[in-house]
Structure formats: C-alpha cells, structure tokens
DRENZA-352851 format. One record per residue (C-alpha): residue number from 1; x, y, z. Coordinates in pm, 1 decimal. Each point is the difference from the previous one (the first is absolute). Example, Ala and Ser with C-alpha at 12.3 -4.5 7.8 and 13.67 -1.06 7.14 Angstrom:
BEGIN
R   i     east    north       up
R   1   1230.0   -450.0    780.0
R   2    137.0    344.0    -66.0
***
This chain:
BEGIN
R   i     east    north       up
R   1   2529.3  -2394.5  -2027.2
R   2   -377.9     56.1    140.3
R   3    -99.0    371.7    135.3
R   4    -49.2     88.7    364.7
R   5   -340.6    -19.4     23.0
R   6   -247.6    200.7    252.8
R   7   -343.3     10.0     81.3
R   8   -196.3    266.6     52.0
R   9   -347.7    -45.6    203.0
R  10   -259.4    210.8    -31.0
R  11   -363.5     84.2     70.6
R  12   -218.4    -20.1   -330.5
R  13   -148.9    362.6     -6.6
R  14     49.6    209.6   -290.5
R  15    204.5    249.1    262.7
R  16    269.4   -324.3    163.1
R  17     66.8    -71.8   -372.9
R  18     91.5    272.5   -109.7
R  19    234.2     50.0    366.5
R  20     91.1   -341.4   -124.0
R  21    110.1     91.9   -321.0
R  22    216.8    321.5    130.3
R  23    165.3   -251.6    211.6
R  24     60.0   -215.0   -232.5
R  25    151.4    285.1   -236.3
R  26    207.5    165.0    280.4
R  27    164.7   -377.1     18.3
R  28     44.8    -29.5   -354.3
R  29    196.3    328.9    -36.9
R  30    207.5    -15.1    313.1
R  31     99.3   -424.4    -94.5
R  32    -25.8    -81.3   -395.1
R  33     69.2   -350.3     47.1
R  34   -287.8    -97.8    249.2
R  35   -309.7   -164.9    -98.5
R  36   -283.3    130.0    160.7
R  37   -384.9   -187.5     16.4
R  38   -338.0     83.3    171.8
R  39   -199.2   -167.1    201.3
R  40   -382.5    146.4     39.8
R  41    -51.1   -118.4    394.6
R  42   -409.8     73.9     87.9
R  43    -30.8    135.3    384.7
R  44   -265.8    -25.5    209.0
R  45   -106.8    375.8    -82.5
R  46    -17.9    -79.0   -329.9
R  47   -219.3   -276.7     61.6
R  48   -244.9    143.9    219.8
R  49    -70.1    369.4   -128.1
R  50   -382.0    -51.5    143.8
R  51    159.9     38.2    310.8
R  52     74.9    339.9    224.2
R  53    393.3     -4.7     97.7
R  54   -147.4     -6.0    364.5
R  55   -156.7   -319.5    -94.1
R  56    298.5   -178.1    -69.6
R  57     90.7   -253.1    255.1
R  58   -366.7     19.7    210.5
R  59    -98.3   -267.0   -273.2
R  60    219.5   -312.2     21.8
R  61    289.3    134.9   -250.1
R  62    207.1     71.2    293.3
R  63    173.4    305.1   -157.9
R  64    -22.3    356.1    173.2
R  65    167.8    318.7    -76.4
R  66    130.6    101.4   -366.4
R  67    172.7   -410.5    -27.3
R  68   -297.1    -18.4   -187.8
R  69    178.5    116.1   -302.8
R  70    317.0   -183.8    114.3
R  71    -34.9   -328.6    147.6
R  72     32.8   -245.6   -289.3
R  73    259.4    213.5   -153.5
R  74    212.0    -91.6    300.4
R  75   -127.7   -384.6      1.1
R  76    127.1     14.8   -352.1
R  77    368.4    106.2    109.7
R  78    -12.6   -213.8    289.2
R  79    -42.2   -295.3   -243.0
R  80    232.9    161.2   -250.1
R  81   -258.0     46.5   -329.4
R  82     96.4    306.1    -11.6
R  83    347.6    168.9    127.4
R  84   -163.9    332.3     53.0
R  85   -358.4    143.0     44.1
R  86    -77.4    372.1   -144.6
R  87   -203.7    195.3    233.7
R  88   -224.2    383.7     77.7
R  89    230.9     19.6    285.0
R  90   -266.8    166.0    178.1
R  91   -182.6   -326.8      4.8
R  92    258.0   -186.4    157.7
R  93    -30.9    -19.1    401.5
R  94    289.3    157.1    174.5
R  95     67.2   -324.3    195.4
R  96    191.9   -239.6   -222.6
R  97    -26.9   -391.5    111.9
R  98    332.8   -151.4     75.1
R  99    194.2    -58.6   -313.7
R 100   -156.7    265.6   -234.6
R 101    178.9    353.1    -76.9
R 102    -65.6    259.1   -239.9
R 103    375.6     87.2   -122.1
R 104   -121.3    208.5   -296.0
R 105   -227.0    310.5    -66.6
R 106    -43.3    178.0   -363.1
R 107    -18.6    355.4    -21.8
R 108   -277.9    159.0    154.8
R 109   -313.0    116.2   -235.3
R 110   -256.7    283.7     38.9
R 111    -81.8    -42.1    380.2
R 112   -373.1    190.4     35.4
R 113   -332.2    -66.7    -24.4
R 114   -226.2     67.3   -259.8
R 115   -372.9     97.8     37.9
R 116   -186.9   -118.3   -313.3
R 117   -340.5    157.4    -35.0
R 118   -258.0    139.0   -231.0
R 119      7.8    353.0    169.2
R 120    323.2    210.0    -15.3
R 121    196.4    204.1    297.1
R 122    151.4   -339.6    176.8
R 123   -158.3    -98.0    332.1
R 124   -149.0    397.9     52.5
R 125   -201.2    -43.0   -315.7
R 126   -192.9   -275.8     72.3
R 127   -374.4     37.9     45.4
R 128    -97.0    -27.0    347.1
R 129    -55.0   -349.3    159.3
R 130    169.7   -142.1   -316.5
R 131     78.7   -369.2     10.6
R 132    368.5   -105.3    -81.4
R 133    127.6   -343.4    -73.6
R 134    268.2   -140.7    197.7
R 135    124.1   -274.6    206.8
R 136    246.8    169.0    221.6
R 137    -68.6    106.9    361.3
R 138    307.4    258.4    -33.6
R 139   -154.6    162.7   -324.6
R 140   -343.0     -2.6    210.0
R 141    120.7    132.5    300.7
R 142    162.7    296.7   -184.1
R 143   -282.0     57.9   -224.1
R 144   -260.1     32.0    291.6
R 145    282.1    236.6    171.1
R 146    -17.8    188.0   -301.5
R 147   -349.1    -29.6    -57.0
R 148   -230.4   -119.7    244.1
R 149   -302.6     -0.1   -220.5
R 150    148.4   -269.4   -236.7
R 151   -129.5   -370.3      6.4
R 152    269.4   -231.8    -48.5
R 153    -71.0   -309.3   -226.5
R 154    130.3   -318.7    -22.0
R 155    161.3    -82.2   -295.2
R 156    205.4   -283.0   -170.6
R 157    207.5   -152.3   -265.4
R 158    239.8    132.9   -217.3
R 159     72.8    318.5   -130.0
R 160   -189.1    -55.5   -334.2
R 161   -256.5   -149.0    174.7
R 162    -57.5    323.5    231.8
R 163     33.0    270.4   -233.4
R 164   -302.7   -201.6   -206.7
R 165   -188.4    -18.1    324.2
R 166    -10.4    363.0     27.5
R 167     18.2     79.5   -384.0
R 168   -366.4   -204.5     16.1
R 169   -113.5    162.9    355.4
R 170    -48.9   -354.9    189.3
R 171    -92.6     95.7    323.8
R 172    -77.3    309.8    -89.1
R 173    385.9    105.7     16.4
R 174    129.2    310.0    -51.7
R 175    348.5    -24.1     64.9
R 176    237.4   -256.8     71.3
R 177    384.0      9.0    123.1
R 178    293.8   -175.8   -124.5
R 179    374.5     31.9     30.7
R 180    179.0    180.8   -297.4
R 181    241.1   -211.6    -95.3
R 182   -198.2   -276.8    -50.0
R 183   -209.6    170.4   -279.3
R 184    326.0    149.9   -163.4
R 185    139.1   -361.4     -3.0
R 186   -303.5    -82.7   -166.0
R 187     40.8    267.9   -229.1
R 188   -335.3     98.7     51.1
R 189    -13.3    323.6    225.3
R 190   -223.5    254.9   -130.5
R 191   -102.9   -247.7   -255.7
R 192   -390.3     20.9     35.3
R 193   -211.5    219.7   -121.5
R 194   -203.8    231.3    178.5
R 195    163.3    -90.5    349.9
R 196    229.9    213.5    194.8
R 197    312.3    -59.9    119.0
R 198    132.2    193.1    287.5
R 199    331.0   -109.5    160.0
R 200     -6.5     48.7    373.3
R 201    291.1    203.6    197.5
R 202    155.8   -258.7    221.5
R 203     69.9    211.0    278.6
R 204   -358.6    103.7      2.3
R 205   -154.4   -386.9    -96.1
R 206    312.2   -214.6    145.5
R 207     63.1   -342.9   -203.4
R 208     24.8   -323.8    123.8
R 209    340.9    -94.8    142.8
R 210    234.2   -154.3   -317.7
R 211   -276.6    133.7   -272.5
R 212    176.5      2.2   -356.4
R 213    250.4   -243.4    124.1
R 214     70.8   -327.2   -100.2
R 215    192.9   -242.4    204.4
R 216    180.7   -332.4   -127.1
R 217    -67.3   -269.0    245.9
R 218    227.7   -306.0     46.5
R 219     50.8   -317.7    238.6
R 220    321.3   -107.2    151.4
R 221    -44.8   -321.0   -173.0
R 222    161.9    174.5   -270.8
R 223    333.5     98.8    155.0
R 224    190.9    279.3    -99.0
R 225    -43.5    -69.7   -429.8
R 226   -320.5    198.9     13.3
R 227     64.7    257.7    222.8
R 228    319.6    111.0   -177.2
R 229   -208.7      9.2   -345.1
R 230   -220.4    244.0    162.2
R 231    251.2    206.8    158.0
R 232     35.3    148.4   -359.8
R 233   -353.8    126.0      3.1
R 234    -24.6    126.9    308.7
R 235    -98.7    398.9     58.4
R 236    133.2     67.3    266.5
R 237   -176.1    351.0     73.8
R 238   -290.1   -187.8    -33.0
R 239     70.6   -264.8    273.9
R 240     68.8    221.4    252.9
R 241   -257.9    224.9    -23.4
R 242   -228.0   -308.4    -22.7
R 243    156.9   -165.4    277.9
R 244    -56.4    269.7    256.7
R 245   -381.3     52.4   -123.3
R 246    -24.7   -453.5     72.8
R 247    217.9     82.7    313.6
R 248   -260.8    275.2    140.0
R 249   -295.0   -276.7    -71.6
R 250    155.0   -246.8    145.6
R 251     74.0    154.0    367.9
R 252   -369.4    135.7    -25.0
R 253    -84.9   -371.3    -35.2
R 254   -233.4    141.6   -300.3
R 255   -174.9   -253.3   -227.1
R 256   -170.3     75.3   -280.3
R 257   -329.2     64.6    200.5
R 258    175.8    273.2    146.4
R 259    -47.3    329.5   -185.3
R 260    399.4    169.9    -49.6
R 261    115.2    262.5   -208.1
R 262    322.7     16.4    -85.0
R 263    240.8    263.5   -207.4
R 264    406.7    -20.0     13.7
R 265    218.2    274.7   -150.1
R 266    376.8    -81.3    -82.7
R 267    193.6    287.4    125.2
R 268    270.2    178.3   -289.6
R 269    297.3   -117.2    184.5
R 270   -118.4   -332.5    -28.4
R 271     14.0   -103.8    347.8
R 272   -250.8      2.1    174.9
R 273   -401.1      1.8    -28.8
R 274   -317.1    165.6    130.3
R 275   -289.2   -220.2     36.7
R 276   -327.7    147.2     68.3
R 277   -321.5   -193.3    135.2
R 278   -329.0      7.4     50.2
R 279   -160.6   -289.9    214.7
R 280   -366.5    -16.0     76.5
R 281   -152.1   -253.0    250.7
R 282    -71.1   -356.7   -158.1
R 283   -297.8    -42.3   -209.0
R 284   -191.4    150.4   -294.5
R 285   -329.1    184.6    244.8
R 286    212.2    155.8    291.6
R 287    -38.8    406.4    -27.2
R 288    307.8     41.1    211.0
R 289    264.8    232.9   -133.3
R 290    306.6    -79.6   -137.9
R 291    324.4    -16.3    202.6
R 292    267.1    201.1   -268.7
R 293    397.3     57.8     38.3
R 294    312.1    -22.1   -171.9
R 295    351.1    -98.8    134.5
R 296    336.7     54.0   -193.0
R 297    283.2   -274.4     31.4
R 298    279.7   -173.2   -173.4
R 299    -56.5   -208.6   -269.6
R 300    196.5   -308.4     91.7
R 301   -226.5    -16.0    314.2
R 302   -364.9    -70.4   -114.7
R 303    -90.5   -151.1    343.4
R 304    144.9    296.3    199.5
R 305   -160.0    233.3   -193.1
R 306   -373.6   -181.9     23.3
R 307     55.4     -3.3    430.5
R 308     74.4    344.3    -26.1
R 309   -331.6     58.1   -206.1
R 310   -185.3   -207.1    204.2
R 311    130.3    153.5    319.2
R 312   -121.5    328.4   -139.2
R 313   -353.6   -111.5    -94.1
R 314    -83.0   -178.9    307.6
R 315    236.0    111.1    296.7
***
C-alpha cells in the first residue's frame, strides 16, 4: 500500500530551502506515514534581481507588489505540482486571489532587524553620511527618521550575496540591513569577521508586518486532505498575532511601496493583542514624519482590531 504523498513548493534561495526543509520536518514528525517531495518553483524575483522591486510590473512582467516572490508558487497549486507552497509570509500580499488560503503558520522566529556594518554602536555609530544597503522603503524611511544624514543604497540578492557586497565595500557600503531570522536560519549571524552585528529594538526600528513568520499556502483544489495535515503544524500564537499585523496592512491598502512598521505583543492572559504602528507617507524620498499608535483588542478579531488602529492613526 503506496504513501500519501505531498508536495512541497518552494522558492530556490538558500533561505526558502531551508523554510522548506522545517516544513517538511514539522510534517514528518506530526504524520510518520506521509511521503513528502520538493519542488524548486523559480519566481519572477528570482529571475530578475537586476531589477528595483519598484520596477516590477512597469516592464511587461505584469507583476506589482511583493507577488513577485509568490506568483508561480500559486500557478503551481493552481495546476496541482505542488499541494502546498512555503513562503516569508511577509512577502506574500495580504489580498489572496479567489481559491488560495494560508491555513498554516510555524512558530514565529527572531522578529528584528539587524544593522550589519563595519563600525560598531548600531545605527548611532555609523560615520556620518554613511551609505547602507537595502531594498526596503520601510527600513529607509526609519533609518532617515533616525538619521537624516544617512544615504540609503540599493541593494539586492540574497543574504549571502549582501553580506559579501558589504564584506568587499561595493558601492562604497558601510552598512547594510537584514532581518534576523533569516541569518540565524542560515546559521550565519555574526559569522563574518570584522563586521558588526547590532540587533535593532523593534519598538524603536519597527519590522515589517509577518517578519520571522512563515505561512503555508494552499488552493482549494485540494479540499480539505491538505488543510487537515497542516492543522497539526499550525502555531497558533503565531497566526494571530500575524493576522492582525496583515489585517492593519490591508485596511491601510499598503503595498509594499508603502513604508509600515509594525510590532504586536501577545498579552499574558492570552487574549488579546497590542499592535503598534508606524506609517510614513508612500515612497522612499518623502521627509514627512511618521504617523505612530498602538491599539489593544481581542485576538479572535484581527480586522476589528486593525479599524480601531487605523481609526486612531488617521481620524
């Protein structure tokens, strides 16, 4: 009698495999008998790192937003390759298209950033008019808050990829940010010599809404067989808190042009959450300041809780 088998998608990057691979040992522990097989899937942002994520989508490839990292993942489940796709949940749009659901979350990793730079003392110690390496309008908004002397940089490819970048001062970089728990899924935080490592407080430098999380996505071309074999991985903590940081994005209408902070506290009790936010106006070159709140509501109410923030931010 022939194993249940299921397929695991997944982006190619030395970071999805190894979110691939904790899926894929998550599954084996919580059902022995199932056999489980990969399937590399190449996205668009994989295929086109010469381009800015603004870029995407102004040149024929018709894809805008973060479904850059998502897109074929999903045409993959919609054809039924694969029976689930492994994703940086903060890379996935908070607008599903009919049919797609993300039933499953794993427990949450490290959720700051880290500053990586060849001075020490964080974001305070770097020289003045220092140029740091990043791709992110929300970690250049908040650095230029911080530090309005800095010169943002863009940067891209993969982790690896970066740290060499800086390690070897291409344009002239001296810093360049990156979220923690990619590099400690890597294994590699703090790895290089003579660069410093300075993990950033995330109520002072906010993350990115769902940073650390990864989310499980699934089409309804599946039925209820998947979903119920990912009901056994599920954190639930972690859903929650993610789903009220997706729920806050997506009544701001924010895409990934739009520069958000976001930090969400579990309270003791268990029921209910605190999100804090800190929105600036779209683009990477605005000098506006930040609009910054925080709203407490129940847990079971993600969408509630995200009106009430947004209420509070812009009445």
């Amino acid at each position: 009698m022939s194993r249940e088998v299921l397929r695991i998608g997944t982006r190619g990057s030395a970071l999805a495999l190894v979110q691939a691979e904790m899926t894929g040992c998550a599954l084996a522990v919580a059902h022995p008998n199932l056999k489980l097989e990969r399937v590399v899937v190449k996205t668009i942002g994989d295929k086109r790192p010469d381009l800015r994520f603004s870029e995407f989508g102004a040149g024929g490839e018709g894809i805008v937003d973060k479904g850059i990292f998502t897109k074929e993942l999903e045409e993959a489940l919609a054809e039924g390759t694969v029976d689930i796709a492994v994703h940086s949940l903060k890379d996935v749009p908070t607008e599903l298209a009919e049919g797609y659901s993300l039933p499953c979350v794993l427990p949450r990793a490290s959720i700051e950033d880290v500053l990586i730079s060849h001075s020490q003392g964080g974001i305070d110690g770097l020289p003045e008019n220092a140029r740091i390496g990043t791709s992110s309008v929300r970690r250049i908004r908040q650095l230029l808050f911080l530090r309005p002397d800095l010169e943002p940089v863009e940067i891209r490819g993969n982790v690896p990829t970066r740290i060499r970048k800086l390690n070897q001062r291409e344009d002239d970089l001296d810093a360049i940010l990156l979220a923690r728990a990619g590099l400690e899924r890597l294994g590699i935080f703090g790895d290089e010599a003579g660069l410093d490592y300075s993990i950033l407080d995330p109520v002072s430098f906010l993350p990115a809404a769902a940073q650390g999380a990864v989310g499980i996505e699934i089409h309804s071309r599946s039925g209820n067989r998947v979903t119920d074999l990912l009901t056994a991985i599920h954190c639930q903590d972690t859903g929650d808190r993610v789903a009220a940081e997706r729920a806050f994005l997506a009544a701001l209408g924010a895409g990934c042009e739009t520069p958000v902070g976001l930090f969400s506290t579990l309270h003791e009790d268990g029921g209910q959450i605190t999100l804090h936010a800190r929105v600036f106006s779209d683009g990477s070159t605005s000098s506006d300041p930040p609009v910054e709140g925080q709203s407490t509501g129940l847990r079971t109410a993600p969408e509630a809780l995200a009106s009430d923030l947004l209420t509070l931010l812009f009445p």
